[in-house]
C-alpha positions as CSV (number, residue, x, y, z in Angstrom):
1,X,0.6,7.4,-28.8
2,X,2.9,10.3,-29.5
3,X,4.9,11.6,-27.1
4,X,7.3,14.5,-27.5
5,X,9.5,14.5,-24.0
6,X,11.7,18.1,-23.9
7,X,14.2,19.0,-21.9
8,X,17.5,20.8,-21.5
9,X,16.2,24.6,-20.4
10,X,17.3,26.9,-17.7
11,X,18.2,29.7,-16.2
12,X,21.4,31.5,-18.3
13,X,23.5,35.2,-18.3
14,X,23.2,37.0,-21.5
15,X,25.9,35.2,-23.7
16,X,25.7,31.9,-23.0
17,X,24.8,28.6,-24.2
18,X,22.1,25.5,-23.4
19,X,20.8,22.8,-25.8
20,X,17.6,21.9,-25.7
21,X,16.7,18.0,-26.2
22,X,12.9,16.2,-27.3
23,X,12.5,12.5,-27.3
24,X,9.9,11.1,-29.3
25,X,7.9,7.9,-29.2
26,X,4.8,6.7,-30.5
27,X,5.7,7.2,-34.5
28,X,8.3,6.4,-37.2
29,X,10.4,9.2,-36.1
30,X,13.2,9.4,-39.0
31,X,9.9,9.4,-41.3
32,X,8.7,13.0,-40.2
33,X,10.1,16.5,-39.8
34,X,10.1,17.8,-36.7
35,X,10.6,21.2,-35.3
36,X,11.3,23.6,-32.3
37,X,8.4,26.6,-31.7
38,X,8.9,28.9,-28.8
39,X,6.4,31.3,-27.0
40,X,7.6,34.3,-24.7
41,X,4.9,35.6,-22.2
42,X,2.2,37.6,-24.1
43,X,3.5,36.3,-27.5
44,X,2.0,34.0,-29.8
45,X,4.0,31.0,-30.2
46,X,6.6,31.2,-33.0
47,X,8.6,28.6,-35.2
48,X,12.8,28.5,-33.9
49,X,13.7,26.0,-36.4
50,X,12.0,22.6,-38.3
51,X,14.4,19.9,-39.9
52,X,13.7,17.4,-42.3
53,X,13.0,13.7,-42.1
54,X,16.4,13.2,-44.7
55,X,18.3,15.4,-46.7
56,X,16.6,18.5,-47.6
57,X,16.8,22.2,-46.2
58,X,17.0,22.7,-42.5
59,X,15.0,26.0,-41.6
60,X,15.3,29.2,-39.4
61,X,13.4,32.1,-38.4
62,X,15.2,35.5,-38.9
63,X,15.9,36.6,-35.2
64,X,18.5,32.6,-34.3
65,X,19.8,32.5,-37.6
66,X,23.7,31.6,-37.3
67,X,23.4,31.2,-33.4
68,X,21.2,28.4,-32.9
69,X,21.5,24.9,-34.5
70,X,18.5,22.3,-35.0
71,X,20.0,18.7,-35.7
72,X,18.5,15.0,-35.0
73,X,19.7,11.4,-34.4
74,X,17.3,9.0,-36.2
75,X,18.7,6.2,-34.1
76,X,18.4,7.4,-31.4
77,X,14.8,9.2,-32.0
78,X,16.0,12.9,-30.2
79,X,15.8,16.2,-31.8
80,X,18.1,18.9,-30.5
81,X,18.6,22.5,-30.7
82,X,21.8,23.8,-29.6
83,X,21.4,27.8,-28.4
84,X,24.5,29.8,-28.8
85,X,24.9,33.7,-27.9
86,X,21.7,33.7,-26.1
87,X,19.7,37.2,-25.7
88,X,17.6,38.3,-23.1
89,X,14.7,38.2,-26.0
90,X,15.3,34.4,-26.0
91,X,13.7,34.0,-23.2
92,X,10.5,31.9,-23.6
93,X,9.3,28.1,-23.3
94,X,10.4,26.0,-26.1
95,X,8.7,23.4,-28.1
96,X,9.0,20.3,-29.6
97,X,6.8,19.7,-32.1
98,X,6.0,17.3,-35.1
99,X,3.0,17.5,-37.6
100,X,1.8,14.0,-38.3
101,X,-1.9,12.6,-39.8
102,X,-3.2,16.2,-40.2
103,X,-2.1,16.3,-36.7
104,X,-0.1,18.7,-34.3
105,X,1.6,17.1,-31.5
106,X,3.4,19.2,-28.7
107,X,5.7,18.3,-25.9
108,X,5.3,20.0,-22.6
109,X,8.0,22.7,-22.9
110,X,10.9,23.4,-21.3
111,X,11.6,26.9,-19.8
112,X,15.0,29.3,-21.0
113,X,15.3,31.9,-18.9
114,X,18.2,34.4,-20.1
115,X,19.1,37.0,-18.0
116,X,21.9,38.7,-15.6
């Protein structure tokens, strides 16, 4: 079966930096897109970044554009997102998700916590 396994999160001071990892099992990973959602405490939950199976445009909402990078190793079957000049409005449990068979599958989350 699917399994998306994040990990990475944590507590960090306004400014810093923390990469989130998923490891996925259960499907032909370097076959599917995959992406990173994130939902803060009274907020729906919101798309960071997605990322194609090969080639193709790698996506980002508005408010982590040119701070955070979404990248993958096919080998390896992991999806990362790297989080640079975190904000306190960052702050929320992120994601890992992948849309397969008319399907959404979710990991568990993994907290970021960003403030002083």
């Amino acid at each position: 079966q699917v399994q998306l396994v994040e990990s990475g999160g944590g507590l960090v001071q306004p400014g810093g930096s923390l990469r989130l990892s998923c490891a996925a099992s259960g499907f032909t990973f370097s076959s599917y897109a995959m992406s990173w959602y994130r939902q803060a405490p009274g907020k729906e939950r919101e798309l960071v970044a997605s990322i194609p199976s090969t080639g193709g445009s790698i996506n980002y909402a508005d408010s982590v554009r040119g701070r955070f990078t979404i990248s993958r190793d096919n080998a390896k079957n992991m999806v990362y997102l790297q989080t640079n000049s975190l904000k306190p409005e960052d702050t929320a449990v992120y994601y890992c998700n992948v849309h397969r068979a008319f399907r959404e599958y979710w990991g568990q989350g993994t907290q970021v916590t960003v403030s002083s």
